[in-house]
N, CA, C and O atoms as a CHARMM CRD file, in Angstrom:
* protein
*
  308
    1    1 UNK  N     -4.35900 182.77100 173.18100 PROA 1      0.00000
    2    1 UNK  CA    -3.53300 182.91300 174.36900 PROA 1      0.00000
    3    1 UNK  C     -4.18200 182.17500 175.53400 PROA 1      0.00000
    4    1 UNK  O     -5.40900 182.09200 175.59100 PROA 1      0.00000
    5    2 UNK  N     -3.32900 181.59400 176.53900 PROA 2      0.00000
    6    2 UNK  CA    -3.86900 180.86200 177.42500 PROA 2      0.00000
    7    2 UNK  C     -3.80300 181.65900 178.81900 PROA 2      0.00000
    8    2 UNK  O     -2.81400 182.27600 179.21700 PROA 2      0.00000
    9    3 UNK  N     -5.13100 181.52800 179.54600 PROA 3      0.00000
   10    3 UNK  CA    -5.04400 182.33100 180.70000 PROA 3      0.00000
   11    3 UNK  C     -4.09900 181.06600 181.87800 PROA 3      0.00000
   12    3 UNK  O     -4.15100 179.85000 182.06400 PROA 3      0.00000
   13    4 UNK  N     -3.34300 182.16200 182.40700 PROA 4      0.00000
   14    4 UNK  CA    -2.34000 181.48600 183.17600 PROA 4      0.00000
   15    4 UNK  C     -3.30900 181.90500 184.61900 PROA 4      0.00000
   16    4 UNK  O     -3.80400 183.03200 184.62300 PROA 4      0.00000
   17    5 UNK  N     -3.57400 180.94300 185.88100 PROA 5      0.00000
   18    5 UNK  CA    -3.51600 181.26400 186.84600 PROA 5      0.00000
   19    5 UNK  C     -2.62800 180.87700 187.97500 PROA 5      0.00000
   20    5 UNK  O     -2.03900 179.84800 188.30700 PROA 5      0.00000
   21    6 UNK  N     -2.80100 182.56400 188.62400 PROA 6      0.00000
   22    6 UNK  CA    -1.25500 182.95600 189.41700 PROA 6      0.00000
   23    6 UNK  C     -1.06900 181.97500 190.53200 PROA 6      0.00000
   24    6 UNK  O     -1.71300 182.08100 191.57500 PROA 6      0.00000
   25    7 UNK  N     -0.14200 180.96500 190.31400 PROA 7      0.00000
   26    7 UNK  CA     0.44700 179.86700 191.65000 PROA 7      0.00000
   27    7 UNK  C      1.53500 180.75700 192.11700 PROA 7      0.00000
   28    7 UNK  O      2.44000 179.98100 192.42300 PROA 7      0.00000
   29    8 UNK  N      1.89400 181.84700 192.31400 PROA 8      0.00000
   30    8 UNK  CA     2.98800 182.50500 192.96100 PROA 8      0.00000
   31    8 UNK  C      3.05900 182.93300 194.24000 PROA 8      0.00000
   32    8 UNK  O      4.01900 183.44700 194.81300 PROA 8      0.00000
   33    9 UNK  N      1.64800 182.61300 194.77400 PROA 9      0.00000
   34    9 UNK  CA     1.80500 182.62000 195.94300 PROA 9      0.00000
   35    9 UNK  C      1.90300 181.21900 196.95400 PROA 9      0.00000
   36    9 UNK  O      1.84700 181.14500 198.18100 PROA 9      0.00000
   37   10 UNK  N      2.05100 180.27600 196.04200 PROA 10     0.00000
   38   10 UNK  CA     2.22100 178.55900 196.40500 PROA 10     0.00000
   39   10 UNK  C      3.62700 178.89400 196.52400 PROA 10     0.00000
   40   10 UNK  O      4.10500 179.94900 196.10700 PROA 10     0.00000
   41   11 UNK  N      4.27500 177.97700 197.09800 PROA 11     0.00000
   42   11 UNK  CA     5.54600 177.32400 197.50400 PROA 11     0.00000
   43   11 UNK  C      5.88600 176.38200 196.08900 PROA 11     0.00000
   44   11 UNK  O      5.10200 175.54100 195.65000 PROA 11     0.00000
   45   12 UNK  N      7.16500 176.69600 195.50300 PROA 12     0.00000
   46   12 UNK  CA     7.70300 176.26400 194.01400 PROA 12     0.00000
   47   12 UNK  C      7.27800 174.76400 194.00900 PROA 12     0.00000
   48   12 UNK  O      6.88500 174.35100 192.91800 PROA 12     0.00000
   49   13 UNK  N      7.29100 173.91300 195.00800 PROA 13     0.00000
   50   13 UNK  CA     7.57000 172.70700 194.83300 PROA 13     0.00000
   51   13 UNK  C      5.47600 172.08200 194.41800 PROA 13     0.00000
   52   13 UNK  O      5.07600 170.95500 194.12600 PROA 13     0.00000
   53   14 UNK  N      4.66800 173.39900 194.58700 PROA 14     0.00000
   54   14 UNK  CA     3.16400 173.29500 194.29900 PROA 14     0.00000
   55   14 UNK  C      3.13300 173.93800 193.41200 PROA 14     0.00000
   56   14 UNK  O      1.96800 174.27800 193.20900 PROA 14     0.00000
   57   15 UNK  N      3.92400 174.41100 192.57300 PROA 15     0.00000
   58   15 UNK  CA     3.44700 175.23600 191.43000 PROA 15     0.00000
   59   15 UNK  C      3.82500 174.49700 190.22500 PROA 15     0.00000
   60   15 UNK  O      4.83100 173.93300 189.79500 PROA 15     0.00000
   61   16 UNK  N      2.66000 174.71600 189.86200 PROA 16     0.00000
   62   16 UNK  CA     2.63200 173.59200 188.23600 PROA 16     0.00000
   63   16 UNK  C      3.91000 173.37600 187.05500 PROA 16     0.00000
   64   16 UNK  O      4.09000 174.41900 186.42700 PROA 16     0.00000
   65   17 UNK  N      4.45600 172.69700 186.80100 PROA 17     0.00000
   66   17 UNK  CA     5.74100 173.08100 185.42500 PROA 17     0.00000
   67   17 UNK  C      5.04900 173.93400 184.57400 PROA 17     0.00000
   68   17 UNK  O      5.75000 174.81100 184.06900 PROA 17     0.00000
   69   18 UNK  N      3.68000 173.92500 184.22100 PROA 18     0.00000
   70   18 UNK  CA     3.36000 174.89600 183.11300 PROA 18     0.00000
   71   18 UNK  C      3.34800 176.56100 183.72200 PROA 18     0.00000
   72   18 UNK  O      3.85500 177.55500 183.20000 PROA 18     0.00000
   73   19 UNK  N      2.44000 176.42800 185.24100 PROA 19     0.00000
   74   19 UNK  CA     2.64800 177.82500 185.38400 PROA 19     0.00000
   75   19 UNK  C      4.68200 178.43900 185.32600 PROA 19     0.00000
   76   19 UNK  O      5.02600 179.52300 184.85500 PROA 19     0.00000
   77   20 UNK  N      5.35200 177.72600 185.73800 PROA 20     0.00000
   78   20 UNK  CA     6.98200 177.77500 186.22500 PROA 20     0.00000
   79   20 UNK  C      7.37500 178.10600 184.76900 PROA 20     0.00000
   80   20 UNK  O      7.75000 179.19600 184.33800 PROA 20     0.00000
   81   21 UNK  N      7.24400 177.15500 184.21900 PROA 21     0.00000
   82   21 UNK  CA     7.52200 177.74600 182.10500 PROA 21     0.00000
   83   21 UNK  C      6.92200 178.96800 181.87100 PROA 21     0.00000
   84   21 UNK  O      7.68000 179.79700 181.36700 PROA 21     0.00000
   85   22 UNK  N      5.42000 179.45000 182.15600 PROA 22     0.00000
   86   22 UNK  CA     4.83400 181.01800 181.60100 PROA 22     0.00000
   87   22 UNK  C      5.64500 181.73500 182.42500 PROA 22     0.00000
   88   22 UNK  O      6.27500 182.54800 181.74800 PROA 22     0.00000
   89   23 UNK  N      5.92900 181.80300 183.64700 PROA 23     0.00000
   90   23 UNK  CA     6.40600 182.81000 184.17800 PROA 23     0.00000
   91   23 UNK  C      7.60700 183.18600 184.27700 PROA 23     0.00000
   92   23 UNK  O      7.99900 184.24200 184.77300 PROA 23     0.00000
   93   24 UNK  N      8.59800 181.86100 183.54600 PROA 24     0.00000
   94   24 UNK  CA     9.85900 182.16100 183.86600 PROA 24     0.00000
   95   24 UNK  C      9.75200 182.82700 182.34100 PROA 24     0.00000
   96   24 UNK  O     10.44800 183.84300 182.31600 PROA 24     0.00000
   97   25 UNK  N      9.08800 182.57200 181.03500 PROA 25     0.00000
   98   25 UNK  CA     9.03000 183.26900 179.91600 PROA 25     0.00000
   99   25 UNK  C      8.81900 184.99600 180.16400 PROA 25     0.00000
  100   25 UNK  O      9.53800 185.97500 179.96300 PROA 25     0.00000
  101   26 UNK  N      7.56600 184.80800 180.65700 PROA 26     0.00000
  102   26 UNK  CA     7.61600 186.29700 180.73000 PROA 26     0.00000
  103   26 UNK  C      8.37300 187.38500 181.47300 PROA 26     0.00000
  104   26 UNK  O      8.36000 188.58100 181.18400 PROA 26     0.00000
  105   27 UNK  N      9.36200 186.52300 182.96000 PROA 27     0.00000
  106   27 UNK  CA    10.73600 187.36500 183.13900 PROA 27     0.00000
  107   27 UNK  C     11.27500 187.53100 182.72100 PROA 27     0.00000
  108   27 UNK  O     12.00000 188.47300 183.04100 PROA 27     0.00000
  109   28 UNK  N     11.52600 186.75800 181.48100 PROA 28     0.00000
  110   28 UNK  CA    12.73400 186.84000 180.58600 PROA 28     0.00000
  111   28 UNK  C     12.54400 187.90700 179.18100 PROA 28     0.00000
  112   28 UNK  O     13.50700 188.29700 178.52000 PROA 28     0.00000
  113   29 UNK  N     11.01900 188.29800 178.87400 PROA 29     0.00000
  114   29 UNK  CA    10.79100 189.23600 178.30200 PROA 29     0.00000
  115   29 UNK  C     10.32000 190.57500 179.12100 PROA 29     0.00000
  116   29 UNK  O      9.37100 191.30200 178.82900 PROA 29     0.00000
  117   30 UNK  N     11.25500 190.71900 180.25200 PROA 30     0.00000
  118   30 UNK  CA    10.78900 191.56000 180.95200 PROA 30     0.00000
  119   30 UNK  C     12.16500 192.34300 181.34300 PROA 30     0.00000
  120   30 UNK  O     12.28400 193.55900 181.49700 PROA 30     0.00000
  121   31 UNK  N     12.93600 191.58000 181.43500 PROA 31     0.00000
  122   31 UNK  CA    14.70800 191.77400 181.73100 PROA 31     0.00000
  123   31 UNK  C     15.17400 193.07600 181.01600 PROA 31     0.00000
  124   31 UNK  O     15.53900 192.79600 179.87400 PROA 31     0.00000
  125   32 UNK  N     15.26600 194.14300 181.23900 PROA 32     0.00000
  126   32 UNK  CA    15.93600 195.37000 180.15800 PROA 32     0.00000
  127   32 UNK  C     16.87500 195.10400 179.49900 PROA 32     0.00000
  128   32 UNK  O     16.96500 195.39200 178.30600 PROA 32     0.00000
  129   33 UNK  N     18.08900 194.26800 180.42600 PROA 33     0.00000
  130   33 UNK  CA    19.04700 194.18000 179.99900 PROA 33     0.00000
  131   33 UNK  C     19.49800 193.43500 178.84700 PROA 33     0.00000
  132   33 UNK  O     20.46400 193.80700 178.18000 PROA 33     0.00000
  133   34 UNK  N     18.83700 192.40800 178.59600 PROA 34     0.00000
  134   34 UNK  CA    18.21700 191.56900 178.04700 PROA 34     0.00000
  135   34 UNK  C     18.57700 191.63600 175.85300 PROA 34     0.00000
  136   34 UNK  O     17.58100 191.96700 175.21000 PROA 34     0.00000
  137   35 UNK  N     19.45700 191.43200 175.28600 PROA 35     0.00000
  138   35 UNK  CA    19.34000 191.82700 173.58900 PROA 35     0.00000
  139   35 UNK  C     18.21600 191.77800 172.74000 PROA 35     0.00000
  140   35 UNK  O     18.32100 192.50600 171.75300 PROA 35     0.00000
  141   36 UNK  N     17.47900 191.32300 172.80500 PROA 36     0.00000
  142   36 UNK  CA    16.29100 191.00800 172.41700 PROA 36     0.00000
  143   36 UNK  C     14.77400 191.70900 172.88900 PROA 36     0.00000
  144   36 UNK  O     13.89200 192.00700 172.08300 PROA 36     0.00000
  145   37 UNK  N     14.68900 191.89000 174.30900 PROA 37     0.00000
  146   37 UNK  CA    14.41500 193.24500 174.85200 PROA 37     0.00000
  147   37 UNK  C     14.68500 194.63300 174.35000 PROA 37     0.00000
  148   37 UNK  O     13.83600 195.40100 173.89800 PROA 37     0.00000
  149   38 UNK  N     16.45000 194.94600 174.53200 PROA 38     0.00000
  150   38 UNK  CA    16.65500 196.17400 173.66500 PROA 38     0.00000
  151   38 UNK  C     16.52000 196.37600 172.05700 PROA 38     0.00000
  152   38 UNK  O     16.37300 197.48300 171.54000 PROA 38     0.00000
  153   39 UNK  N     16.58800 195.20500 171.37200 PROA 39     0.00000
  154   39 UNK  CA    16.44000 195.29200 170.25700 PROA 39     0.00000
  155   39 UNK  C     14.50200 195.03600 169.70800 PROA 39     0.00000
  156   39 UNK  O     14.34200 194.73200 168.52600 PROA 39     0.00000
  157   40 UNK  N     13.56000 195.14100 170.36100 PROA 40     0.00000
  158   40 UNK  CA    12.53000 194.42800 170.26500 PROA 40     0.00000
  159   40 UNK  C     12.43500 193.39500 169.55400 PROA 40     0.00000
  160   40 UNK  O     11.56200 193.51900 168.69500 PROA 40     0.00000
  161   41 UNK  N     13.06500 192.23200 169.54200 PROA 41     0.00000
  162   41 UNK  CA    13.12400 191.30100 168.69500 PROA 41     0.00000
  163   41 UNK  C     12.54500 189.72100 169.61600 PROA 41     0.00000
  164   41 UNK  O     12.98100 189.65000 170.76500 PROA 41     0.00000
  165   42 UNK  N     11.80600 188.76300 169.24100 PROA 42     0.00000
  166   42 UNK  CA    11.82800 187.56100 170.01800 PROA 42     0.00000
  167   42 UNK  C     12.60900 187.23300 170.18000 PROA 42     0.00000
  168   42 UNK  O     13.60100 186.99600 169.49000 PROA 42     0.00000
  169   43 UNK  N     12.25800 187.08500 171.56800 PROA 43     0.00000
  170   43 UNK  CA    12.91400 186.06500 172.45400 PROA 43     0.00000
  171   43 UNK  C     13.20000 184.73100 172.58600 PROA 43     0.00000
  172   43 UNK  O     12.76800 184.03800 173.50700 PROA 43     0.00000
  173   44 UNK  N     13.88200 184.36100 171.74000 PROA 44     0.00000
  174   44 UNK  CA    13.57800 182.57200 171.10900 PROA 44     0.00000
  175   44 UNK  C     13.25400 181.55800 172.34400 PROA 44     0.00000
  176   44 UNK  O     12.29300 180.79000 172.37800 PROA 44     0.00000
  177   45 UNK  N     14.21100 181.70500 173.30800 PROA 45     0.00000
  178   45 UNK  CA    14.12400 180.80600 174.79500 PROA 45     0.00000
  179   45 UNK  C     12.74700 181.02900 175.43000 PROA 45     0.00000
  180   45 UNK  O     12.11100 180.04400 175.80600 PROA 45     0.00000
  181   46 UNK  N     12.29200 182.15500 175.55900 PROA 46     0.00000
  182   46 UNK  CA    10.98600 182.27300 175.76600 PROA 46     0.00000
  183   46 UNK  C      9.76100 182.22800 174.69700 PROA 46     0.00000
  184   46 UNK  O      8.66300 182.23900 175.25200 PROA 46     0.00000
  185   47 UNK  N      9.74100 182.20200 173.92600 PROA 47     0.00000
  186   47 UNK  CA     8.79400 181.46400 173.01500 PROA 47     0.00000
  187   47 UNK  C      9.04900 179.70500 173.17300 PROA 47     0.00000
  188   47 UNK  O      8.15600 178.86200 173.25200 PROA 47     0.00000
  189   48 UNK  N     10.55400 179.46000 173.19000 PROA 48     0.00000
  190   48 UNK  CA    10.26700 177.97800 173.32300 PROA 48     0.00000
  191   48 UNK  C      9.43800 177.25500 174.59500 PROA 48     0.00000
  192   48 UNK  O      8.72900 176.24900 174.54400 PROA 48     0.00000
  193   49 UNK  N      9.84500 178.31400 176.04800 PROA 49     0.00000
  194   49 UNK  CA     9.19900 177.69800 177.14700 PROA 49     0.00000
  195   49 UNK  C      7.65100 177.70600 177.15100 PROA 49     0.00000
  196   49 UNK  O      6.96300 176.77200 177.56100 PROA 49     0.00000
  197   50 UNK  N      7.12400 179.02600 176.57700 PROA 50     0.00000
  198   50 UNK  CA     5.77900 178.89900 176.21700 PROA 50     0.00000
  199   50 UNK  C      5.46400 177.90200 175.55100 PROA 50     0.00000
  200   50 UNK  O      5.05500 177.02400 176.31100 PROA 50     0.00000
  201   51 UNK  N      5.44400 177.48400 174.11800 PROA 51     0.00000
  202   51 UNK  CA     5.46400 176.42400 173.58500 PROA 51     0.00000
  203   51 UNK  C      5.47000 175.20200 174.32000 PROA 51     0.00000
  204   51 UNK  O      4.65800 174.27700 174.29700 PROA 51     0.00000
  205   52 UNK  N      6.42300 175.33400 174.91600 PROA 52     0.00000
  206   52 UNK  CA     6.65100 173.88300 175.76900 PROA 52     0.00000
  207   52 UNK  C      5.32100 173.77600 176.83600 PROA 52     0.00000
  208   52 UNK  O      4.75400 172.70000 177.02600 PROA 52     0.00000
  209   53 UNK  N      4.96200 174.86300 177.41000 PROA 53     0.00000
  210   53 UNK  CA     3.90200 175.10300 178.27500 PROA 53     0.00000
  211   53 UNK  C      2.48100 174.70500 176.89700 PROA 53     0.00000
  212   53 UNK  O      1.80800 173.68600 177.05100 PROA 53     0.00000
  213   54 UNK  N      2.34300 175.20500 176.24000 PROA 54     0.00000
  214   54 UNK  CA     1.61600 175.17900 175.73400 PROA 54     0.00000
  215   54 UNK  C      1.24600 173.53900 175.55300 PROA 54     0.00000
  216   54 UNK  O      0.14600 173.05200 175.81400 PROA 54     0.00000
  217   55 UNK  N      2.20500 172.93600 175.13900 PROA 55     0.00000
  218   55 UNK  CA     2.00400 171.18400 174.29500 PROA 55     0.00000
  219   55 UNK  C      1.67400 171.03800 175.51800 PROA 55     0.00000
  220   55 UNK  O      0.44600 170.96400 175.47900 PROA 55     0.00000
  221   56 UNK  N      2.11600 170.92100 176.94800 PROA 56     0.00000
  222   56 UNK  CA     1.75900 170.29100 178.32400 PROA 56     0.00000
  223   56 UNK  C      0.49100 170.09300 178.59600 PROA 56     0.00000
  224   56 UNK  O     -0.09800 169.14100 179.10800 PROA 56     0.00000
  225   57 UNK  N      0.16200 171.04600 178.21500 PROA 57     0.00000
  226   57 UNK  CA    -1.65500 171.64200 178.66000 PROA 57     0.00000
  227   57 UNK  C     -2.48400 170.82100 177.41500 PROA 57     0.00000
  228   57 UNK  O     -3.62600 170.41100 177.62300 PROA 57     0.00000
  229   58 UNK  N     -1.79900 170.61500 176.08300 PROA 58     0.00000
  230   58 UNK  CA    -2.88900 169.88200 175.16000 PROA 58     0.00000
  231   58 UNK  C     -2.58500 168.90000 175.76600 PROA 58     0.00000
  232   58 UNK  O     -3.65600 168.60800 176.29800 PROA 58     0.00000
  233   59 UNK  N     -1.56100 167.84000 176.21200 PROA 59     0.00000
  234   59 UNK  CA    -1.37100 166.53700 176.41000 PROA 59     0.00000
  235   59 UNK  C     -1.85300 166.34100 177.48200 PROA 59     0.00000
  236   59 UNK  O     -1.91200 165.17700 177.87900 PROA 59     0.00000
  237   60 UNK  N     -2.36900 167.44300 178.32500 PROA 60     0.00000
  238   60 UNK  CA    -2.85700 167.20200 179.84900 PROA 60     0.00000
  239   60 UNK  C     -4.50000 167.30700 179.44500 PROA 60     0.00000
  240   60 UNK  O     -5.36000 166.96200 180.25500 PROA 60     0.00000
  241   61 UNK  N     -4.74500 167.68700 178.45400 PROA 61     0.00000
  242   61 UNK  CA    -6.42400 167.98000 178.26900 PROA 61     0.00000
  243   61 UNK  C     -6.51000 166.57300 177.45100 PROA 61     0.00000
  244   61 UNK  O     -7.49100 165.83800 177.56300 PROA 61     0.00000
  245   62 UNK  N     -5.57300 166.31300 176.74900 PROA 62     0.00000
  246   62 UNK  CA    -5.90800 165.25600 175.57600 PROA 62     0.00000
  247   62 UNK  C     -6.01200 164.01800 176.85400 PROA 62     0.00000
  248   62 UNK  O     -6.98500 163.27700 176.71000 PROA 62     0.00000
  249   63 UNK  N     -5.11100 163.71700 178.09000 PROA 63     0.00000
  250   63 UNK  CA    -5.24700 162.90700 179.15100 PROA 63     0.00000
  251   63 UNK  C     -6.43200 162.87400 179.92300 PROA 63     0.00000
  252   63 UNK  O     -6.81100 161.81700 180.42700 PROA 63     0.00000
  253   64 UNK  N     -7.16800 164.13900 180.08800 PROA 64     0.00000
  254   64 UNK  CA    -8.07500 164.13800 180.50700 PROA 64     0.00000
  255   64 UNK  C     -9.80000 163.55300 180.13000 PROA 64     0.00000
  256   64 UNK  O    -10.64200 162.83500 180.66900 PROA 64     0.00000
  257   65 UNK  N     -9.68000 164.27900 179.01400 PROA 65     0.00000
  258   65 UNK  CA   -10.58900 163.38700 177.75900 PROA 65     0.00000
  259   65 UNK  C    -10.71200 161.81300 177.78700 PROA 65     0.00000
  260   65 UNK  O    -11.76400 161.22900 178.04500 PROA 65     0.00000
  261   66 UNK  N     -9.44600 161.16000 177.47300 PROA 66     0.00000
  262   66 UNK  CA    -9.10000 159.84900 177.26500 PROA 66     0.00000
  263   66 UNK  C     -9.95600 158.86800 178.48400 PROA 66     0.00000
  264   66 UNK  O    -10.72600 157.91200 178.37900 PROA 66     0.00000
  265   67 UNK  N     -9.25200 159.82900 179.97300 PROA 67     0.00000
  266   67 UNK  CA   -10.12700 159.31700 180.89300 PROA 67     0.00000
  267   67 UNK  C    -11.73600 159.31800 180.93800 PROA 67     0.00000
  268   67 UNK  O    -12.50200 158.41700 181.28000 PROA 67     0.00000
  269   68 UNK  N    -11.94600 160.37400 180.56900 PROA 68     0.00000
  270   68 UNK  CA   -13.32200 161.07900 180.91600 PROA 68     0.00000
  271   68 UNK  C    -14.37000 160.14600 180.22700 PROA 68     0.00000
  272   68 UNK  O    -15.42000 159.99100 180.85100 PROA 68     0.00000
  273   69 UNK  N    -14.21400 159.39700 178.83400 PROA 69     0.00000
  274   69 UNK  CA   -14.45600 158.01800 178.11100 PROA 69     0.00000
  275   69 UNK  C    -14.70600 157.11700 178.54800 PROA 69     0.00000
  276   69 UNK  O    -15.71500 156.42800 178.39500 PROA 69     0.00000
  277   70 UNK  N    -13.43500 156.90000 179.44700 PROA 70     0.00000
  278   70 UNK  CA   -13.37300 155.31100 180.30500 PROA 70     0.00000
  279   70 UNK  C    -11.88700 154.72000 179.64000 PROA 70     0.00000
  280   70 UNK  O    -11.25000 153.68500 179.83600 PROA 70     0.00000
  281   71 UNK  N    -11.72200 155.64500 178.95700 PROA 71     0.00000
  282   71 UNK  CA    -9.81200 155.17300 178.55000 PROA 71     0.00000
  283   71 UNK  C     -9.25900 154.86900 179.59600 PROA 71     0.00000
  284   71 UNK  O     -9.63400 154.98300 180.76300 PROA 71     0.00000
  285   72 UNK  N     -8.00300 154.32400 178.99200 PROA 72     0.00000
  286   72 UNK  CA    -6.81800 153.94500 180.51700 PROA 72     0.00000
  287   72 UNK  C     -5.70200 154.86400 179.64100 PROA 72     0.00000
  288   72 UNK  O     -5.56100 154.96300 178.42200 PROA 72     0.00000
  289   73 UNK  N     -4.82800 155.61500 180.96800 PROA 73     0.00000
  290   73 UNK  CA    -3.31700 155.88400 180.79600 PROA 73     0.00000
  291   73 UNK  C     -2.70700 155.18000 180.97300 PROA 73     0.00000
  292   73 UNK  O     -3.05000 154.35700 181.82100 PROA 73     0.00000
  293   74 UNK  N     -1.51300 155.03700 180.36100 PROA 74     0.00000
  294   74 UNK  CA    -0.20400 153.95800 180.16200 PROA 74     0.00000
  295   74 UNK  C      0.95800 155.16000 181.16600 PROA 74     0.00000
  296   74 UNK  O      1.15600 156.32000 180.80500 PROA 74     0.00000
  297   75 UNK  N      1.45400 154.66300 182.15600 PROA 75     0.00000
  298   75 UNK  CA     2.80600 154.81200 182.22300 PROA 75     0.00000
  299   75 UNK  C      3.86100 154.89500 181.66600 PROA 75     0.00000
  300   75 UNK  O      4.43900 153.81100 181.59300 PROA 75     0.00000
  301   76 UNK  N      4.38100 155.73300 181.22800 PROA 76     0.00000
  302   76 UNK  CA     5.31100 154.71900 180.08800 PROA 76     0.00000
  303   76 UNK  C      6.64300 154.78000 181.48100 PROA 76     0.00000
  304   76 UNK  O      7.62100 154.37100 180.85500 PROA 76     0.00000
  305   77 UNK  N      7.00900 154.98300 182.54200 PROA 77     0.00000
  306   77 UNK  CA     8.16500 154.55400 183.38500 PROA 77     0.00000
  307   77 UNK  C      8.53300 153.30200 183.36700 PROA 77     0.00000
  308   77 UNK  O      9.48400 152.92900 184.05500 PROA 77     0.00000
Protein backbone atom coordinates (compact mmCIF):
# COMPACT_ATOMS: atom_id res chain seq x y z
CA UNK A 1 0.00 0.00 0.00
CA UNK A 2 1.18 3.41 -0.78
CA UNK A 3 1.31 6.13 1.84
CA UNK A 4 -0.71 8.96 0.40
CA UNK A 5 0.25 12.47 1.71
CA UNK A 6 -2.67 14.75 2.63
CA UNK A 7 -2.69 17.79 -0.23
CA UNK A 8 -6.27 18.66 1.01
CA UNK A 9 -5.44 21.41 2.44
CA UNK A 10 -3.77 22.86 -1.03
CA UNK A 11 -6.07 24.50 -3.44
CA UNK A 12 -7.23 21.56 -6.26
CA UNK A 13 -5.36 23.18 -8.95
CA UNK A 14 -1.84 22.14 -6.39
CA UNK A 15 -2.93 18.93 -5.63
CA UNK A 16 -1.25 16.16 -7.38
CA UNK A 17 -3.54 13.83 -10.05
CA UNK A 18 -2.30 10.96 -7.93
CA UNK A 19 -3.27 12.40 -4.58
CA UNK A 20 -7.02 13.60 -6.58
CA UNK A 21 -7.28 9.67 -7.89
CA UNK A 22 -6.59 8.17 -3.96
CA UNK A 23 -8.97 10.38 -2.61
CA UNK A 24 -11.60 10.53 -4.95
CA UNK A 25 -11.27 6.38 -4.60
CA UNK A 26 -11.61 6.33 -1.17
CA UNK A 27 -14.95 8.68 -1.25
CA UNK A 28 -16.29 6.50 -3.31
CA UNK A 29 -15.72 3.56 -0.92
CA UNK A 30 -17.01 5.57 1.67
CA UNK A 31 -20.53 6.62 0.08
CA UNK A 32 -23.34 4.35 2.07
CA UNK A 33 -25.41 4.75 -0.51
CA UNK A 34 -23.29 3.40 -2.75
CA UNK A 35 -24.18 -0.87 -4.20
CA UNK A 36 -21.09 -2.08 -3.65
CA UNK A 37 -20.71 -0.41 -0.25
CA UNK A 38 -24.06 -2.06 0.77
CA UNK A 39 -23.28 -5.17 -0.70
CA UNK A 40 -19.47 -5.30 0.54
CA UNK A 41 -18.33 -6.03 -2.75
CA UNK A 42 -15.39 -3.97 -4.88
CA UNK A 43 -15.68 -1.17 -6.06
CA UNK A 44 -14.43 -1.59 -9.63
CA UNK A 45 -14.18 2.45 -10.45
CA UNK A 46 -12.26 2.77 -7.43
CA UNK A 47 -9.84 0.10 -7.69
CA UNK A 48 -9.36 1.35 -11.24
CA UNK A 49 -8.48 5.03 -9.99
CA UNK A 50 -6.09 3.55 -7.52
CA UNK A 51 -4.45 1.56 -10.07
CA UNK A 52 -4.29 4.37 -12.23
CA UNK A 53 -2.65 6.27 -9.23
CA UNK A 54 -0.60 3.60 -8.65
CA UNK A 55 1.14 3.18 -12.52
CA UNK A 56 1.62 7.27 -12.14
CA UNK A 57 3.87 6.98 -9.24
CA UNK A 58 5.98 3.90 -10.95
CA UNK A 59 6.30 6.03 -14.17
CA UNK A 60 7.09 9.08 -12.03
CA UNK A 61 9.85 7.05 -9.99
CA UNK A 62 10.90 5.14 -13.18
CA UNK A 63 11.35 9.21 -14.58
CA UNK A 64 13.10 9.98 -11.81
CA UNK A 65 15.78 7.28 -11.86
CA UNK A 66 16.30 7.77 -15.66
CA UNK A 67 17.29 11.32 -14.69
CA UNK A 68 19.15 10.65 -11.63
CA UNK A 69 21.80 8.56 -14.30
CA UNK A 70 22.13 11.41 -16.55
CA UNK A 71 19.21 10.06 -18.87
CA UNK A 72 17.16 12.51 -20.90
CA UNK A 73 13.15 12.63 -20.97
CA UNK A 74 11.47 12.74 -24.27
CA UNK A 75 8.35 14.79 -24.56
CA UNK A 76 6.33 12.97 -26.41
CA UNK A 77 3.80 16.45 -27.16
Amino acid sequence: MTIMIDESNMPIIEQSLVFRLRKRAEIRRQIQGRKSVEQGTPDRIANLLEEAADEIDKLNGEQSSNTAWGGTTVDME
